[in-house]
PDBQT receptor file of N, H, CA, C and O in Angstrom, charges set to zero:
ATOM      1  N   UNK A   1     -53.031  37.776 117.790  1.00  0.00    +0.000 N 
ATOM      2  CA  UNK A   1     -54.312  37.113 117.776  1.00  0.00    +0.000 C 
ATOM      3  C   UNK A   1     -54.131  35.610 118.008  1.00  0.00    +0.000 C 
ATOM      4  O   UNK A   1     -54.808  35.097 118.899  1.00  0.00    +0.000 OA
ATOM      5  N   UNK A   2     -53.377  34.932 117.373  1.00  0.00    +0.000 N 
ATOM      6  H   UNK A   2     -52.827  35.348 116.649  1.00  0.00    +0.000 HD
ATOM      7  CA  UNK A   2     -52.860  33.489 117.767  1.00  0.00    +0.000 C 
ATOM      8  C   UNK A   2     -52.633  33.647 118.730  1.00  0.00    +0.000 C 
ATOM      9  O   UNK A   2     -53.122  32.593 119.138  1.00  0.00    +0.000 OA
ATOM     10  N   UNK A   3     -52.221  34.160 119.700  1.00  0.00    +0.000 N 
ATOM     11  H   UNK A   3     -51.824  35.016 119.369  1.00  0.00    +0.000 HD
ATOM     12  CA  UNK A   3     -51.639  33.692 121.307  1.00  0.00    +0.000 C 
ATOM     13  C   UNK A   3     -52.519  34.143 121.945  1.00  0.00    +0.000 C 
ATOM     14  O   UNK A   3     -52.325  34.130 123.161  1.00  0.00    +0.000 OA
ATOM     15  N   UNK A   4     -53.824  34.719 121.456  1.00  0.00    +0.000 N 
ATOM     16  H   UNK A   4     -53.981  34.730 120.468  1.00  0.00    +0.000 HD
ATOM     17  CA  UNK A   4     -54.629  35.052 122.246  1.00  0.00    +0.000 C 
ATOM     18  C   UNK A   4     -55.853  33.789 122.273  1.00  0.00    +0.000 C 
ATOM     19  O   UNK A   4     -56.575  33.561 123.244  1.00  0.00    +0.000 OA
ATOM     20  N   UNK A   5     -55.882  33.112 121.073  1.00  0.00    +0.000 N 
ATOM     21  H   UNK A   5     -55.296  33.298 120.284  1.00  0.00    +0.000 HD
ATOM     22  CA  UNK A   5     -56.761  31.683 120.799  1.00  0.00    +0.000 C 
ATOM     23  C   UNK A   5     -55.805  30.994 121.791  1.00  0.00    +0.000 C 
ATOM     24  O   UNK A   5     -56.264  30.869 122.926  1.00  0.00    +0.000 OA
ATOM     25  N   UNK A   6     -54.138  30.362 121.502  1.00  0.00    +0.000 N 
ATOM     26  H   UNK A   6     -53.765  30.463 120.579  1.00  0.00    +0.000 HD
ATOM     27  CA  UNK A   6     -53.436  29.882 122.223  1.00  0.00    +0.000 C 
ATOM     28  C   UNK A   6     -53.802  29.556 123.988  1.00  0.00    +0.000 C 
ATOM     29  O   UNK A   6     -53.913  28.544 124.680  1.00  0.00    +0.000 OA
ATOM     30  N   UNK A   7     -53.911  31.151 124.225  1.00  0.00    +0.000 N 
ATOM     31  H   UNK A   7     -53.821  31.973 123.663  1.00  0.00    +0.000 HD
ATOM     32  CA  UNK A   7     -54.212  30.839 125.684  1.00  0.00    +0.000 C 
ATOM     33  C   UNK A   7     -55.365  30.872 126.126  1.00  0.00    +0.000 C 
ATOM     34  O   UNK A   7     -55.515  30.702 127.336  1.00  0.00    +0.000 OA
ATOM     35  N   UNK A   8     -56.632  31.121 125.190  1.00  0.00    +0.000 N 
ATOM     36  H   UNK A   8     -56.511  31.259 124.207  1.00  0.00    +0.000 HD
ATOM     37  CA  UNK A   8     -57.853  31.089 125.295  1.00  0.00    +0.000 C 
ATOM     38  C   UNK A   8     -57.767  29.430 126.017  1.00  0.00    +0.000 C 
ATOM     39  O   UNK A   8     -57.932  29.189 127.212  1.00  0.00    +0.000 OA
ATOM     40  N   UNK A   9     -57.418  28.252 124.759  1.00  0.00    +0.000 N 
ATOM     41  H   UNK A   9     -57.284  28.448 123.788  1.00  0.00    +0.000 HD
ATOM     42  CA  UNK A   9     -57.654  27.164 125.073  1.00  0.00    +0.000 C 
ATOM     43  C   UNK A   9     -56.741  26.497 126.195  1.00  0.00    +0.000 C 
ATOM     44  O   UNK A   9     -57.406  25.633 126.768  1.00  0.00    +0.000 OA
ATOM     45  N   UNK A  10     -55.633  26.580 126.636  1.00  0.00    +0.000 N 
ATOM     46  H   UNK A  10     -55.093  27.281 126.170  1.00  0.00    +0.000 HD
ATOM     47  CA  UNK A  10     -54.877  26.279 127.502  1.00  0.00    +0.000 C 
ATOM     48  C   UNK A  10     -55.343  26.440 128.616  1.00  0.00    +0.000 C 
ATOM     49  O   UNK A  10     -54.959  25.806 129.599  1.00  0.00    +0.000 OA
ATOM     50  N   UNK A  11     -56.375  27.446 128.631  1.00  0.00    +0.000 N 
ATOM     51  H   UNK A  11     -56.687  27.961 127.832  1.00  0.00    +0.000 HD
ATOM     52  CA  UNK A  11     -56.667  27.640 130.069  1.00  0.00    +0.000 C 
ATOM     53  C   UNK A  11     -57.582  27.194 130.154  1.00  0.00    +0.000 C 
ATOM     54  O   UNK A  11     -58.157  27.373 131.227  1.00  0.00    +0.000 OA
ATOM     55  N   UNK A  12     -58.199  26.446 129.218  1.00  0.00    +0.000 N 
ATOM     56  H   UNK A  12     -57.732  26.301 128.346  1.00  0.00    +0.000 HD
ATOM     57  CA  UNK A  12     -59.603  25.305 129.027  1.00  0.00    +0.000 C 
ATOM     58  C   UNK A  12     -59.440  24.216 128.730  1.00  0.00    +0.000 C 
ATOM     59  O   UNK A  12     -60.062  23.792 127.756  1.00  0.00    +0.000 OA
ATOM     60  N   UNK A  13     -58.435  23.242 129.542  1.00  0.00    +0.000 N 
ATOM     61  H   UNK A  13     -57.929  23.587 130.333  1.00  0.00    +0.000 HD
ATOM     62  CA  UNK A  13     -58.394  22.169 129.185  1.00  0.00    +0.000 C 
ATOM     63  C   UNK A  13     -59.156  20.902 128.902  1.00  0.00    +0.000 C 
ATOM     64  O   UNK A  13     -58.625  20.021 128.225  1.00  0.00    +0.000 OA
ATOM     65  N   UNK A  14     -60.270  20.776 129.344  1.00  0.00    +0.000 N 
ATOM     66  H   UNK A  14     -60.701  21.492 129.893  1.00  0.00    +0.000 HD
ATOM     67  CA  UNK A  14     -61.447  20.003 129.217  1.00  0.00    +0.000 C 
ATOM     68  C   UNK A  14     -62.456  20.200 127.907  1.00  0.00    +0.000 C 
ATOM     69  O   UNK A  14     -62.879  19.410 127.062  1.00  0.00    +0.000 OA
ATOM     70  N   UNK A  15     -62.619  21.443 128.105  1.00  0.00    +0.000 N 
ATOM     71  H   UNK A  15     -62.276  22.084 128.791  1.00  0.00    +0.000 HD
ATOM     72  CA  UNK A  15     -63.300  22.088 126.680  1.00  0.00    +0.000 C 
ATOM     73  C   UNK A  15     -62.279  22.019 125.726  1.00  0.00    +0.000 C 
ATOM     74  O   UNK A  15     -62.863  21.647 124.708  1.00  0.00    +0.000 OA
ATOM     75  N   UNK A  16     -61.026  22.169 125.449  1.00  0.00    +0.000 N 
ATOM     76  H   UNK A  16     -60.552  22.471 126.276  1.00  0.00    +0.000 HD
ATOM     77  CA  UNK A  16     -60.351  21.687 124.697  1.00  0.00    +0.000 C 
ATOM     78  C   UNK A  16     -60.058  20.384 123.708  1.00  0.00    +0.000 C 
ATOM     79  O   UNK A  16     -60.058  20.135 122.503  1.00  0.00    +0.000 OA
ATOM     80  N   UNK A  17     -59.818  19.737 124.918  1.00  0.00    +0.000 N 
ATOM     81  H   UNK A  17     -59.818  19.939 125.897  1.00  0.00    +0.000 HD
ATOM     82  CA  UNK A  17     -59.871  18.410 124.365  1.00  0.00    +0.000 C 
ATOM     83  C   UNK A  17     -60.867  17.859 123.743  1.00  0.00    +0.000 C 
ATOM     84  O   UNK A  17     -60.717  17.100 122.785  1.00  0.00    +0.000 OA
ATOM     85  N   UNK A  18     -62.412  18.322 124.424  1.00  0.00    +0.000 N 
ATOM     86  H   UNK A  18     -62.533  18.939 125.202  1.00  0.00    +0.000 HD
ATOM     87  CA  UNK A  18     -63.231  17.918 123.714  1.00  0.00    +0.000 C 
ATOM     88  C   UNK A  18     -63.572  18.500 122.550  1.00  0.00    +0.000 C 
ATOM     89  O   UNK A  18     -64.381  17.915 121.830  1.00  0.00    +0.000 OA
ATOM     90  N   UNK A  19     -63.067  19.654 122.180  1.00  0.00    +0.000 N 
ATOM     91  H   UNK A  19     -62.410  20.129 122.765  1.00  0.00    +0.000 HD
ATOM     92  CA  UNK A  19     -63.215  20.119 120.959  1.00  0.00    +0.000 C 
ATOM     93  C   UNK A  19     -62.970  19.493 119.656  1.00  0.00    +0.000 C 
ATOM     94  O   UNK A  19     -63.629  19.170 118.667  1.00  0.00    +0.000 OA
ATOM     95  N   UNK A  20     -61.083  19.432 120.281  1.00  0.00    +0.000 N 
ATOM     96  H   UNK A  20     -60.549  19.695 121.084  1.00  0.00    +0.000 HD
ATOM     97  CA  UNK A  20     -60.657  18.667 119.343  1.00  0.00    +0.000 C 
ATOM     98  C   UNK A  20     -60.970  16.990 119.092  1.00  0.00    +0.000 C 
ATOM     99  O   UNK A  20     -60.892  16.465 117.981  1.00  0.00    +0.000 OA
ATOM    100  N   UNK A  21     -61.329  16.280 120.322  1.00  0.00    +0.000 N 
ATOM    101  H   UNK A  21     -61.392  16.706 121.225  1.00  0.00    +0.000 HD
ATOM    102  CA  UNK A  21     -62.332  14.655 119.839  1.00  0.00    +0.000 C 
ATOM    103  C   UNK A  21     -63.132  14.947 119.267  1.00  0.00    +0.000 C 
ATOM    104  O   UNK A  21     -63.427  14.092 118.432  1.00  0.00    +0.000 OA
ATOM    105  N   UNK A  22     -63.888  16.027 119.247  1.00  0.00    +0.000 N 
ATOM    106  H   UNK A  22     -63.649  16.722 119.925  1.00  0.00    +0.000 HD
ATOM    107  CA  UNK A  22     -65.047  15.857 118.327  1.00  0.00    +0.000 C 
ATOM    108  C   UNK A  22     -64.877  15.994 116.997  1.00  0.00    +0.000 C 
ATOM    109  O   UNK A  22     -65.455  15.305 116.156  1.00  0.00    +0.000 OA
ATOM    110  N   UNK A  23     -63.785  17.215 116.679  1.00  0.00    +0.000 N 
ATOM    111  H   UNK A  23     -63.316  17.775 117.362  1.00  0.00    +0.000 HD
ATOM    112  CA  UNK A  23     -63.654  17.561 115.383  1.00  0.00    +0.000 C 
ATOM    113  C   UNK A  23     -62.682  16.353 114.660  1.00  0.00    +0.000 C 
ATOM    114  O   UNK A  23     -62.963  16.048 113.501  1.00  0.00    +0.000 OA
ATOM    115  N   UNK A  24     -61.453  15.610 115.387  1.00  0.00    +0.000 N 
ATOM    116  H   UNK A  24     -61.224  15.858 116.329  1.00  0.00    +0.000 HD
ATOM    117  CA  UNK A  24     -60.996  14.761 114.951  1.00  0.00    +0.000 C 
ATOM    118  C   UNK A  24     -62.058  13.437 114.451  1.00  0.00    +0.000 C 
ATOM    119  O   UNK A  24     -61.847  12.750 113.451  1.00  0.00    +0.000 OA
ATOM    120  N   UNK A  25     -63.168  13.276 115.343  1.00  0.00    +0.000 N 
ATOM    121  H   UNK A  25     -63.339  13.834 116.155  1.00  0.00    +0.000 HD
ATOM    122  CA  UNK A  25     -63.912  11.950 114.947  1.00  0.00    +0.000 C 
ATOM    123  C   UNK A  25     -65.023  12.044 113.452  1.00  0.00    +0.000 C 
ATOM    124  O   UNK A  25     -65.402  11.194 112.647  1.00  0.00    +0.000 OA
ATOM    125  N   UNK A  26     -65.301  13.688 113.622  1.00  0.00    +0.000 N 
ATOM    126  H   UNK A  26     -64.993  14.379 114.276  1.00  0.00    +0.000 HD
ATOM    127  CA  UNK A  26     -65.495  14.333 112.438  1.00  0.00    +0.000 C 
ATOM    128  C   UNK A  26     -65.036  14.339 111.463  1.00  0.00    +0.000 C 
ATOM    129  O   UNK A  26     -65.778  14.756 110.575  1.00  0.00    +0.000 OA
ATOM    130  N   UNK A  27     -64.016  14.030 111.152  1.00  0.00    +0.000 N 
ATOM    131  H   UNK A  27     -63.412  13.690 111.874  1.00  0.00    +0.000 HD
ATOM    132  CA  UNK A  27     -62.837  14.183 110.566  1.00  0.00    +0.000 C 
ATOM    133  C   UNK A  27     -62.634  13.002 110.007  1.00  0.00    +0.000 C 
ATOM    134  O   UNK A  27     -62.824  12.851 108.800  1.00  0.00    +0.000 OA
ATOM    135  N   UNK A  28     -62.192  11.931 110.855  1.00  0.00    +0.000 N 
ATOM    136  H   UNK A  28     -62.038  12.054 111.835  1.00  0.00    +0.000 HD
ATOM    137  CA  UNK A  28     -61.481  10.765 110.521  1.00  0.00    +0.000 C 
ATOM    138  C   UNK A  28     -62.529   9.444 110.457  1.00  0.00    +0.000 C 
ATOM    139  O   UNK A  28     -62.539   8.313 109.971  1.00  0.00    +0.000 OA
ATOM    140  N   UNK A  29     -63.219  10.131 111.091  1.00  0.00    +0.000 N 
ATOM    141  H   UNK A  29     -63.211  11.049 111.486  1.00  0.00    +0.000 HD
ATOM    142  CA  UNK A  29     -64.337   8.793 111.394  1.00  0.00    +0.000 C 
ATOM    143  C   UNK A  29     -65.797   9.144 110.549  1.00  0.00    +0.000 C 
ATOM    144  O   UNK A  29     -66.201  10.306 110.532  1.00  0.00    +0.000 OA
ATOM    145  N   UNK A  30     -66.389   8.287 110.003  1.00  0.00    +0.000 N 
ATOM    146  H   UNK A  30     -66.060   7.343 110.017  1.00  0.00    +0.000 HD
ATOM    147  CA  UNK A  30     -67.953   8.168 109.492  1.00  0.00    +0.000 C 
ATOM    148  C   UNK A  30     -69.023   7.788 110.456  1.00  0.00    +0.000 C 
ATOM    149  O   UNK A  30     -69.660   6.735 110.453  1.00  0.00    +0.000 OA
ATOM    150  N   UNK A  31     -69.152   8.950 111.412  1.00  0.00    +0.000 N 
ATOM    151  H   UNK A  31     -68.634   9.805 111.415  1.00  0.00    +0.000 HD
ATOM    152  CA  UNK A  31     -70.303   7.718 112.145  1.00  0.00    +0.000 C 
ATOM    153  C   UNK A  31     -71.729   8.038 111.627  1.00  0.00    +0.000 C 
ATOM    154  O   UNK A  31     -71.848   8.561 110.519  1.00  0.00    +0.000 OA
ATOM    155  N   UNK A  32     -72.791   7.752 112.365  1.00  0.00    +0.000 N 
ATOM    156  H   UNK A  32     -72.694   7.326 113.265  1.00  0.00    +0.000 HD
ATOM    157  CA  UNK A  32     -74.189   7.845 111.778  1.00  0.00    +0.000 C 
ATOM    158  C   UNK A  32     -75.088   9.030 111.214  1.00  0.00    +0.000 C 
ATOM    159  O   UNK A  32     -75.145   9.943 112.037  1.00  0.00    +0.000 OA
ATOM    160  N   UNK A  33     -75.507   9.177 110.536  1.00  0.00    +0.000 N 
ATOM    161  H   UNK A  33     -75.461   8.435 109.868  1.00  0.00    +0.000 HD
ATOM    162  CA  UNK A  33     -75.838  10.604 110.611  1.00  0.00    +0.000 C 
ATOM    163  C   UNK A  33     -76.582  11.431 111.148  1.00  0.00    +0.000 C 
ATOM    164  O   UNK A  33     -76.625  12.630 110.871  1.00  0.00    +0.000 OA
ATOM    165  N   UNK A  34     -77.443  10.673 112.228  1.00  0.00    +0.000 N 
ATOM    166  H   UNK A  34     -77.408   9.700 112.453  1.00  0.00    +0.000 HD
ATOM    167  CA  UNK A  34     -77.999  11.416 113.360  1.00  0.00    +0.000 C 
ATOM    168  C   UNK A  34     -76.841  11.968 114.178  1.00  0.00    +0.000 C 
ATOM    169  O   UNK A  34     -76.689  13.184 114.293  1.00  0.00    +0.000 OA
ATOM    170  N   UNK A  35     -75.801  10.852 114.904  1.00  0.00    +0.000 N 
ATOM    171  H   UNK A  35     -75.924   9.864 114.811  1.00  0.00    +0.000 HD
ATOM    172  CA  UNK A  35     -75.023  11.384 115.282  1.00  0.00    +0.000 C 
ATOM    173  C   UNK A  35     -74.413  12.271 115.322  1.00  0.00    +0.000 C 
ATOM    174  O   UNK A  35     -74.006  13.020 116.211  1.00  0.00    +0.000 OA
ATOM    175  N   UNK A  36     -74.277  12.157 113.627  1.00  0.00    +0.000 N 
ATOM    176  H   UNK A  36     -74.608  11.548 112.906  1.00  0.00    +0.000 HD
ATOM    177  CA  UNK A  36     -73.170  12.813 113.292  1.00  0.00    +0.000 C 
ATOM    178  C   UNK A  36     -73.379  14.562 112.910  1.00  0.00    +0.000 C 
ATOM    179  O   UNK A  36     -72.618  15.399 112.424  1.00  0.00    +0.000 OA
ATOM    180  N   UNK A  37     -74.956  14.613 113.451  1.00  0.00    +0.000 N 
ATOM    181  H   UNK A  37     -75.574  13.933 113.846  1.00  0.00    +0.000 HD
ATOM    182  CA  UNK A  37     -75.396  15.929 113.018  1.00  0.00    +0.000 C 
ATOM    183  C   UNK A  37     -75.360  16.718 114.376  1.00  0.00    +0.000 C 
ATOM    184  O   UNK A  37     -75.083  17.907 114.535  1.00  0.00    +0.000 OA
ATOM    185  N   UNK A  38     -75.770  15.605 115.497  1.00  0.00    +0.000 N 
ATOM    186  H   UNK A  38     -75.995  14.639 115.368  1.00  0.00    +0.000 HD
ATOM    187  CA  UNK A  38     -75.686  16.343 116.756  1.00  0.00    +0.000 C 
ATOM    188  C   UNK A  38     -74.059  16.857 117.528  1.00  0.00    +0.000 C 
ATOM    189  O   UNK A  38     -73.792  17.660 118.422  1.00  0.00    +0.000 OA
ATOM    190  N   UNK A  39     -73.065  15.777 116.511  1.00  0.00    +0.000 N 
ATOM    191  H   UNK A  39     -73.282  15.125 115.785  1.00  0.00    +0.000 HD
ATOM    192  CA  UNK A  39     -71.617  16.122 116.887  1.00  0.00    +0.000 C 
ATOM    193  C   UNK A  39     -71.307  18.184 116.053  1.00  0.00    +0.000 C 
ATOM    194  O   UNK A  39     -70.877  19.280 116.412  1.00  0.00    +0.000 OA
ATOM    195  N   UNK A  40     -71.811  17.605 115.020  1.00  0.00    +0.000 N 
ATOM    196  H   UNK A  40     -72.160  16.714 114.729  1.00  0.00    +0.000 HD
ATOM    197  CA  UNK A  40     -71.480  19.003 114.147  1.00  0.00    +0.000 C 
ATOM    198  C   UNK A  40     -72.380  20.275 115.252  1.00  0.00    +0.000 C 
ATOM    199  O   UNK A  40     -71.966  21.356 115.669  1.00  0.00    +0.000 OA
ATOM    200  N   UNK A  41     -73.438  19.731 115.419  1.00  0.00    +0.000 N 
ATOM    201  H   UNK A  41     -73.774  18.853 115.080  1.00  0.00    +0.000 HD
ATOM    202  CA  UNK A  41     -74.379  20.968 116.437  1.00  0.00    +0.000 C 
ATOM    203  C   UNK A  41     -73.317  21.723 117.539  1.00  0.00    +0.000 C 
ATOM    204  O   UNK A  41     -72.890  22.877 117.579  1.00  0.00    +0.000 OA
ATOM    205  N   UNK A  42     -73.084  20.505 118.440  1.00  0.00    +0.000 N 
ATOM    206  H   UNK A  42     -73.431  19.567 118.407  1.00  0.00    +0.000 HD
ATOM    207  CA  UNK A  42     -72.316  20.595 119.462  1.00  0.00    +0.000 C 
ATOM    208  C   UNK A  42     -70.321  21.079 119.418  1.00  0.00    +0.000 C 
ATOM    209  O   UNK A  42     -69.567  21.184 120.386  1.00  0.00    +0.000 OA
ATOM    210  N   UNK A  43     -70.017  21.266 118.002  1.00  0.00    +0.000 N 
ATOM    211  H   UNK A  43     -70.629  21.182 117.216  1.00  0.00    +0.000 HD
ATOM    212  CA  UNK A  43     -69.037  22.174 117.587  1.00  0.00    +0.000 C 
ATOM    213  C   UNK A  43     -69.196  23.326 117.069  1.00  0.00    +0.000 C 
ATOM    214  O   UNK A  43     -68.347  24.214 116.997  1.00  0.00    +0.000 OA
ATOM    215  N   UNK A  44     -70.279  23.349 116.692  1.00  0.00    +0.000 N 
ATOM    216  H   UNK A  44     -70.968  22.627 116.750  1.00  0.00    +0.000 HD
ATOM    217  CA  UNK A  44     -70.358  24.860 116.205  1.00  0.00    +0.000 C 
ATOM    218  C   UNK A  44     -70.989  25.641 117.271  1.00  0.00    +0.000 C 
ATOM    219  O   UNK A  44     -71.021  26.862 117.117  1.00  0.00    +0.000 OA
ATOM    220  N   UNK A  45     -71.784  24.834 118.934  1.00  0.00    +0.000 N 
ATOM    221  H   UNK A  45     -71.758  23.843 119.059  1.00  0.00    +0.000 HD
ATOM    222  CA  UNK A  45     -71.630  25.613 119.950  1.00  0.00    +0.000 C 
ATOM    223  C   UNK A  45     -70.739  26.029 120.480  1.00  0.00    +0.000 C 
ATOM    224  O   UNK A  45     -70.665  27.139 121.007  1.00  0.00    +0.000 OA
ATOM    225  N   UNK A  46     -69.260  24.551 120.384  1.00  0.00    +0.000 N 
ATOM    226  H   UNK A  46     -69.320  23.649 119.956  1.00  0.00    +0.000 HD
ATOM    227  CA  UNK A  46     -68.428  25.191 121.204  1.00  0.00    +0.000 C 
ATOM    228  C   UNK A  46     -67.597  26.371 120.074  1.00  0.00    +0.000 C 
ATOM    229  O   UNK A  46     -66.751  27.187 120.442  1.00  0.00    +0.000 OA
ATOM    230  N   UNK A  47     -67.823  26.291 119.435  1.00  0.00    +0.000 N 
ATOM    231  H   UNK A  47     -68.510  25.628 119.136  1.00  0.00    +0.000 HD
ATOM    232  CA  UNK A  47     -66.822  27.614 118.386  1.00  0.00    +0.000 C 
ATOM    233  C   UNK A  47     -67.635  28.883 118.704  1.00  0.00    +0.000 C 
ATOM    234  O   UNK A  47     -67.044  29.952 118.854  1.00  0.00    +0.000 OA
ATOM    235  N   UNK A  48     -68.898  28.798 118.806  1.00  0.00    +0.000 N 
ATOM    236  H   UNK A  48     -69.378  27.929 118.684  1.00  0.00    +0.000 HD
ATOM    237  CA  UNK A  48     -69.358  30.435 119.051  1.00  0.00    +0.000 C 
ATOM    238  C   UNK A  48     -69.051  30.677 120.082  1.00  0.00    +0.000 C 
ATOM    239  O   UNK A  48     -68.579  31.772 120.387  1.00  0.00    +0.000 OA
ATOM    240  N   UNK A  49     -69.300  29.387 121.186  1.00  0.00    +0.000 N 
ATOM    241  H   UNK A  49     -69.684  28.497 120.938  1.00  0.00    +0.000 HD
ATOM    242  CA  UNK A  49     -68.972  29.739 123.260  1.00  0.00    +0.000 C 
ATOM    243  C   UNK A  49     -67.431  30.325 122.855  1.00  0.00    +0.000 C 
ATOM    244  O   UNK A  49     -67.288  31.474 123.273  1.00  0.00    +0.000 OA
ATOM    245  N   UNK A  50     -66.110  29.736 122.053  1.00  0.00    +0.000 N 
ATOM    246  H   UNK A  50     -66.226  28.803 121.714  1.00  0.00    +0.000 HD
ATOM    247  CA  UNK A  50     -65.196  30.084 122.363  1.00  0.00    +0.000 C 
ATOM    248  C   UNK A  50     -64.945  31.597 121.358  1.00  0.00    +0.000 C 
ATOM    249  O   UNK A  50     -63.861  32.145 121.555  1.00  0.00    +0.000 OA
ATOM    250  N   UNK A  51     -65.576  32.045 120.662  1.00  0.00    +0.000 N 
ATOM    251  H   UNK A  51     -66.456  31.600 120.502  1.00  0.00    +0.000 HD
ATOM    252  CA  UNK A  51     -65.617  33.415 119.862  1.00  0.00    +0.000 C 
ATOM    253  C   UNK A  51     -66.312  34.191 120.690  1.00  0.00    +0.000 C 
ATOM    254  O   UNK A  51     -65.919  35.351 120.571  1.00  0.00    +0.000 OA
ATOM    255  N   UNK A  52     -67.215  34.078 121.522  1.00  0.00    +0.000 N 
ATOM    256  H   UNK A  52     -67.534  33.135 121.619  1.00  0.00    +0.000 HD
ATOM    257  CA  UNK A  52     -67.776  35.066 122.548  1.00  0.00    +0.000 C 
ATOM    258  C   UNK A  52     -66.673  35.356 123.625  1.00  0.00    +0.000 C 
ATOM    259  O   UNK A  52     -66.413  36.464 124.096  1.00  0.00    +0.000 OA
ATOM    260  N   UNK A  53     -66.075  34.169 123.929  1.00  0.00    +0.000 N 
ATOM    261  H   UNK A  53     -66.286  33.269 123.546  1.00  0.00    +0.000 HD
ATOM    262  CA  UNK A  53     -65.478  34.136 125.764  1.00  0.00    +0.000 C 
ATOM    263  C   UNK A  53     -63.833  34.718 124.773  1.00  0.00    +0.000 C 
ATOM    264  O   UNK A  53     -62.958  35.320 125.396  1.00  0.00    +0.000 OA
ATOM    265  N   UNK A  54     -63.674  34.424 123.294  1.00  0.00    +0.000 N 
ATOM    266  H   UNK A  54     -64.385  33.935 122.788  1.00  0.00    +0.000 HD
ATOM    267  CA  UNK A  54     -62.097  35.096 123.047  1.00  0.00    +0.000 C 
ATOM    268  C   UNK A  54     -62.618  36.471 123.131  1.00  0.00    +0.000 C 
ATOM    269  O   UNK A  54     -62.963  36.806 124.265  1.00  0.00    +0.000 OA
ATOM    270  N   UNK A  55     -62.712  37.066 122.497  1.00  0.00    +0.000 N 
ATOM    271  H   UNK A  55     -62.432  36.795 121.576  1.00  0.00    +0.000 HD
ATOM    272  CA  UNK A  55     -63.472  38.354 121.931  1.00  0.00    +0.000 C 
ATOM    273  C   UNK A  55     -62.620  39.332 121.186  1.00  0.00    +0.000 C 
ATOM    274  O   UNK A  55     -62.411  40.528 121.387  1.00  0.00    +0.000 OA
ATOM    275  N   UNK A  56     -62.066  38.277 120.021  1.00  0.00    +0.000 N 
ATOM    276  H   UNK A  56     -62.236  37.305 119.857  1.00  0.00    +0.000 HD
ATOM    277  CA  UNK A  56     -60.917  38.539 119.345  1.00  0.00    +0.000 C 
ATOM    278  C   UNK A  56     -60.838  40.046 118.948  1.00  0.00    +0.000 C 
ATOM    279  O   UNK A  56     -59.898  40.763 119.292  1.00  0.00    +0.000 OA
ATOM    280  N   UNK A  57     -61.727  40.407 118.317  1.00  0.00    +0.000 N 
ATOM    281  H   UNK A  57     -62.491  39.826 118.037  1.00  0.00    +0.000 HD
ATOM    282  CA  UNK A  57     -61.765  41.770 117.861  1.00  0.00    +0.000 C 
ATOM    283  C   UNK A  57     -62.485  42.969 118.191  1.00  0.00    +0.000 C 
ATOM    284  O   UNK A  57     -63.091  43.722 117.429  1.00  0.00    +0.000 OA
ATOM    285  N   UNK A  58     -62.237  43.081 120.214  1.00  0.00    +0.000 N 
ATOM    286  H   UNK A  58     -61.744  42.469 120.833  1.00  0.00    +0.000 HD
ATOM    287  CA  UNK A  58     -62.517  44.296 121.324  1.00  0.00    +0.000 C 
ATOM    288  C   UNK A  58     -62.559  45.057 120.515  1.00  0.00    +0.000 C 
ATOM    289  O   UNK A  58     -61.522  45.112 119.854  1.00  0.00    +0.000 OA
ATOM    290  N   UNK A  59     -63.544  45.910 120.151  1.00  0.00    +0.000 N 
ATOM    291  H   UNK A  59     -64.386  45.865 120.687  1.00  0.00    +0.000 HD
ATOM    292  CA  UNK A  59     -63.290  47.362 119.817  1.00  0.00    +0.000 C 
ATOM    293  C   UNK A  59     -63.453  48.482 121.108  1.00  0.00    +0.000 C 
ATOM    294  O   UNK A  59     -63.261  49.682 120.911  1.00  0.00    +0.000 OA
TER     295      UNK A  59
């Protein structure tokens, strides 16, 4: 299952990166809280886009 997230994102390098800026600025940084609500929006799209497009658990 890890190497299947692994290469999920590798082969998404753009969506990647931005994943992780967002969640790092989330993270490390305080910004406004409008902002900071539309940053959280816009990660928990890309986490469902990337739980649909993995589709970790095919039955």
């Amino acid at each position: 299952m890890f190497k299947k997230i692994l290469t999920g994102l590798i082969d998404q390098p753009l969506f990647t990166s931005l994943f992780v800026a967002d969640f790092a600025l989330l993270l490390f940084h305080r910004p406004p809280f409008l902002f900071s609500l539309m940053m959280v929006g816009a990660l928990v799209a890309m986490s469902m886009y990337m739980g649909q497009k993995l589709e970790l658990f095919r039955k």
